[in-house]
Steps between C-alpha positions, in 0.01 A plus 500: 500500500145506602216535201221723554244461225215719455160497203436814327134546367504740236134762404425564168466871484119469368423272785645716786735775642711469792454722836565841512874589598595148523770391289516203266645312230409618154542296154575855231419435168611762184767586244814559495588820385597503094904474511736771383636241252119504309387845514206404254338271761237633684458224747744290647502110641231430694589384898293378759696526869436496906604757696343652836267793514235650754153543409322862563176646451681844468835561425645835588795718403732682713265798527231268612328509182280169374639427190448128409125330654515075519847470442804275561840704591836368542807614674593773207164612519451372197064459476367220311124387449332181487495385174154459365369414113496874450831599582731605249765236435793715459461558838638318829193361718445249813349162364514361838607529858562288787585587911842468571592197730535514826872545710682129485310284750256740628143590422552846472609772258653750730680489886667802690655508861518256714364232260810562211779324716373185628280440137882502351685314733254237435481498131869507504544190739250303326678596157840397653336186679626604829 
């Protein structure tokens, strides 16, 4: 089995925002929902978690409408903002964000055609030793 290892640098939110478009690692922080079993509580546990996102200056609904500016989005098109010391707390927010790595033993995020095939045969032989 071959080992590919691989440094993530995470941003602090108030230091920097990733690219336009480009899509990234994301630590979440926020609150559980209150549970059904404690209808009383307002808040629930507090959670702090990665997941991946994509940073946008505009996000846009189906009709093409902007409605979300400096945002993170993920996959459910959930929109999240960067977390800042005004924010309210009972909401989720983006405390940081790192570039996701690149493919196993390449420098690059991304190949298509031609390039796919050989890039795989190789990371497969050198992960079987062959």
């Amino acid at each position: 089995m071959a080992s590919f290892t691989t440094t993530v640098t995470w941003v602090d939110v108030r230091e920097g925002l990733p690219r336009h478009g480009i899509p990234v690692a994301v630590a979440v922080t926020g609150r559980h929902p209150a549970g059904d079993s404690d209808p009383g509580a307002a808040l629930g546990e507090e959670f702090w978690l990665v997941r991946t996102m994509y940073y946008t200056n505009e996000h846009r609904d189906e009709d093409g409408a902007v409605v979300a500016r400096n945002c993170f989005v993920d996959s459910d098109q959930v929109i999240r903002y960067a977390s800042s010391p005004d924010s309210d707390e009972s909401e989720d927010s983006v405390t940081h964000w790192a570039y996701l790595p690149t493919l196993p033993g390449r420098t690059t995020h991304f190949l298509d055609g031609d390039e796919v095939r050989p890039a795989l045969d190789e990371v497969r032989q050198s992960a079987t030793g062959s």
